[in-house]
C-alpha positions as CSV (number, residue, x, y, z in Angstrom):
1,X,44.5,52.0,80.9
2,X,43.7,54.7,83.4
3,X,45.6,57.5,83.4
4,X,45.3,61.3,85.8
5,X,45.5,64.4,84.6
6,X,46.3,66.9,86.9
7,X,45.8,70.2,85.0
8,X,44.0,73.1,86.6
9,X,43.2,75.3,83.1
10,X,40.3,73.7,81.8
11,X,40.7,74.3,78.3
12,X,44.1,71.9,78.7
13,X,42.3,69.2,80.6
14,X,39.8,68.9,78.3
15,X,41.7,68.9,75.2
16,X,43.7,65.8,76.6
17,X,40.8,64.2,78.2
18,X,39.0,64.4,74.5
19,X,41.9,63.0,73.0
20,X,42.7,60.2,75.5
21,X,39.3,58.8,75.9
22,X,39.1,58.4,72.0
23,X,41.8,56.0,72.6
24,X,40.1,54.0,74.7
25,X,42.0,55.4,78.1
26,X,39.7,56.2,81.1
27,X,40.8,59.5,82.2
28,X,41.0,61.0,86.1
29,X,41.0,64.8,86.4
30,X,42.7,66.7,89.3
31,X,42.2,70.4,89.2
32,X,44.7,71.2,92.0
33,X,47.4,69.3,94.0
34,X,45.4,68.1,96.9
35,X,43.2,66.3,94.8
36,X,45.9,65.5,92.3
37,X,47.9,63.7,94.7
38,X,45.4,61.8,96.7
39,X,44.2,60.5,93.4
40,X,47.5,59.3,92.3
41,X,47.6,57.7,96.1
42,X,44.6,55.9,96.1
43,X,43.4,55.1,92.7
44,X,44.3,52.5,90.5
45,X,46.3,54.3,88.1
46,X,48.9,53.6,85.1
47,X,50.3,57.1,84.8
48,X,50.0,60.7,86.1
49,X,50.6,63.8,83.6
50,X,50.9,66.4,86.2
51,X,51.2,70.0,85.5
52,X,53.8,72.1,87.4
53,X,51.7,75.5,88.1
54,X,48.7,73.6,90.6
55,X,46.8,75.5,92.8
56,X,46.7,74.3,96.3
57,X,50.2,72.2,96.1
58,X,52.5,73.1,93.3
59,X,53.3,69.4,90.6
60,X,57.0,69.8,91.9
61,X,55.4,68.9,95.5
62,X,53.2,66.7,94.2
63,X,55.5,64.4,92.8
64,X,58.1,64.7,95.6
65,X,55.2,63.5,98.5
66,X,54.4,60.9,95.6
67,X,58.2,59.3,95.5
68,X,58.8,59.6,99.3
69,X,55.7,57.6,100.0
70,X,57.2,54.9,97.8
71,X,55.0,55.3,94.5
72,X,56.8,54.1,91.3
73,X,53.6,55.2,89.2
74,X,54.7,56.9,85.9
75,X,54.5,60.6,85.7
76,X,55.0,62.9,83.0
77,X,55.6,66.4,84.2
78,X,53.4,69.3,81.4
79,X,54.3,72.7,82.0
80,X,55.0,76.2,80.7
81,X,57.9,76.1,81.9
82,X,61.3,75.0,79.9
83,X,64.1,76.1,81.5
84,X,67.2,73.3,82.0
85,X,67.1,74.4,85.7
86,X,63.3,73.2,86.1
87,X,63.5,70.0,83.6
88,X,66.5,68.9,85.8
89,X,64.6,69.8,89.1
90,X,61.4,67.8,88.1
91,X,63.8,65.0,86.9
92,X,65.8,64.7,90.0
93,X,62.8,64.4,91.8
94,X,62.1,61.3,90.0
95,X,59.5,62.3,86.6
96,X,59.9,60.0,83.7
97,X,59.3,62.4,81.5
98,X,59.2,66.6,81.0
99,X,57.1,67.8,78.3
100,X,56.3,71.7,78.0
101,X,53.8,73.7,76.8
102,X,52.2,74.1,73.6
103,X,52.4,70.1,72.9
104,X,51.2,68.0,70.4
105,X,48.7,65.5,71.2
106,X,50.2,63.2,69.4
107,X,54.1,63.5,70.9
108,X,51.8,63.2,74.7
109,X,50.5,60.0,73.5
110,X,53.5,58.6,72.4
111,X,55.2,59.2,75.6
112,X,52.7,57.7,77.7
113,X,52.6,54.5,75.6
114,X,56.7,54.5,76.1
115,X,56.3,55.3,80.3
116,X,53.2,52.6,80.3
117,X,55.3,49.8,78.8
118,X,58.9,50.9,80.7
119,X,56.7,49.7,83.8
120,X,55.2,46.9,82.6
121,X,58.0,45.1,81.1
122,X,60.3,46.4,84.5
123,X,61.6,43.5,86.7
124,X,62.8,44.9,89.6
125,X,65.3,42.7,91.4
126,X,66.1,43.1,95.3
127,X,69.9,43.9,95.2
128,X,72.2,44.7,92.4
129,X,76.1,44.7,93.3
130,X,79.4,45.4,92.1
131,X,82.6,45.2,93.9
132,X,82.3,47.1,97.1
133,X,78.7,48.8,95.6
134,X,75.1,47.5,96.5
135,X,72.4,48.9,95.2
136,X,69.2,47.9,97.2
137,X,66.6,49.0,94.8
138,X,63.8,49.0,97.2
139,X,65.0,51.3,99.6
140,X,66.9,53.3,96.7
141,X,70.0,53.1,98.8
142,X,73.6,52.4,98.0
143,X,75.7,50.6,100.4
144,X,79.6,51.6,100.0
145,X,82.7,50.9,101.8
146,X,80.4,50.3,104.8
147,X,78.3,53.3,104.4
148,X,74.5,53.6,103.5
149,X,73.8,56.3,101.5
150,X,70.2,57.7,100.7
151,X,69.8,58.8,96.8
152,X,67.5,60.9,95.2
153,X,65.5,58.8,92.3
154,X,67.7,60.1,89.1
155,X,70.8,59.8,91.4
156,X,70.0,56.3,91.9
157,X,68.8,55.6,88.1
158,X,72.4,56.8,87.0
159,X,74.4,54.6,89.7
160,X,72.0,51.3,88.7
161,X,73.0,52.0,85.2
162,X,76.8,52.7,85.9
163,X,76.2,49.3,88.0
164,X,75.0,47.3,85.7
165,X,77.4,47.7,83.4
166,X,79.9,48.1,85.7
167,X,84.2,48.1,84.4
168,X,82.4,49.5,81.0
169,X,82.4,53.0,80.1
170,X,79.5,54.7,79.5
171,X,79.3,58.1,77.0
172,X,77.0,61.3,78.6
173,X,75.0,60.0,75.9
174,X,74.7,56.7,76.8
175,X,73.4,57.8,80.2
176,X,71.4,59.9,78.7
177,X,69.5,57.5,76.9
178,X,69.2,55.0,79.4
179,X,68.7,57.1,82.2
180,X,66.8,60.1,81.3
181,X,65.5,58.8,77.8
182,X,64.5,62.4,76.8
183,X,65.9,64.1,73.8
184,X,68.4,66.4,75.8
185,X,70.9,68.0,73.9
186,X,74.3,65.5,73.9
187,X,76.1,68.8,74.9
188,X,73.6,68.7,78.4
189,X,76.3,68.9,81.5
190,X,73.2,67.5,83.3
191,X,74.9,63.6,83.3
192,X,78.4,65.9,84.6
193,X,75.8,67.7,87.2
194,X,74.7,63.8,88.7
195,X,78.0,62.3,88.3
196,X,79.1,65.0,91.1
197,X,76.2,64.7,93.3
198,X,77.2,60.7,93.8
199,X,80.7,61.4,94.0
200,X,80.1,63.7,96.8
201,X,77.8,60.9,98.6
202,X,80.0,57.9,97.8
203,X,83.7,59.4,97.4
204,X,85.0,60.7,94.1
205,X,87.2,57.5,93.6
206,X,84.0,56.0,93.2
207,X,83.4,56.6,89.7
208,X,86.2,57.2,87.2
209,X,86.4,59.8,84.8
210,X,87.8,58.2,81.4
211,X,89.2,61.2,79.5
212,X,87.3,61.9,76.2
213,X,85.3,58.9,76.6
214,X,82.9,59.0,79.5
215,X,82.3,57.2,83.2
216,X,82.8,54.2,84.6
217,X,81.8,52.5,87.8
218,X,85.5,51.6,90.1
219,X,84.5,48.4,91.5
């Protein structure tokens, strides 16, 4: 497994370097976001841990010139920083995974063993469709009543979900686990928060609002 760790405080770097190596993991340092993107561009990787504070390019930059040049690779996103606002930023974006600062070794190592095998065992198929909806999962579009919309990588994680299990209704916690597949509080409005943004793309008789239940796909 190779794995980059962009981290510019070298006390941090180290201490996860140490720690991953002893695992057998070959480890690629990036001290700024130049560096840390072009690595994660043109090395071999299976994962990026990326922290948000980079000199040069800030990790939120990083990662959004990482997903619009079409890179799937893993990232988990280790910062100081905690606040709902900036985990939902970083996870709209398209991280995997949010982890903040002071960390235990041992919860980063279980993460990246989780993100590794989500993208090993991942089979993506061309198109996915449902009634009017298809999802073309290369392009992360959604074609809708003759429209093609563009959607951001957690927009489109939630709509594949809602598609794929499409006439069922799905909790906020359901899509919370299979979407985000963090340990956000179940009282999070973040699924409510995504559920608007695609209704304002696709129409809000798109997706139906089951009263006390949770959200289901109108195909």
């Amino acid at each position: 497994m190779r794995i980059i760790v962009a981290e510019d405080e070298t006390r941090i770097s180290a201490f996860i370097k140490k720690g991953l190596v002893a695992e057998g993991i070959q480890v690629i340092l990036a001290q700024d976001g130049v560096s840390a993107l072009a690595a994660a561009l043109s090395e071999q990787a299976d994962l990026m841990i990326l922290d948000v504070g980079l000199p040069l390019l800030d990790g939120f930059s990083v990662l959004k010139k990482l997903r619009e040049s079409g890179s799937d690779l893993p990232v988990i996103i280790l910062t100081a920083r905690d606040s709902a606002q900036d985990t939902i930023r970083g996870l709209e974006i398209g991280a995997n995974d949010y982890m903040s600062k002071p960390f235990s070794f041992g919860e980063l190592l279980a993460r990246i063993r989780l993100r590794v095998s989500d993208g090993a065992r991942e089979t993506p198929s061309s198109k996915l469709q449902a009634g009017q909806l298809v999802l073309d999962v290369e392009r992360r579009q959604a074609h809708y009543r003759g429209k093609v919309h563009d959607l951001s990588a957690r927009e489109f994680s939630l709509l594949r979900v809602l598609c794929e299990h499409h006439g069922k209704v799905l909790s906020p916690v359901q899509l919370l686990e299979h979407v985000w597949e963090l340990d956000f509080d179940p009282g999070s409005n973040v699924v409510n928060v995504y559920i608007r943004y695609l209704r304002q793309k696709l129409g809000a008789e798109a997706i139906e609002t089951i009263r006390g239940m949770g959200y289901r796909l109108v195909t």
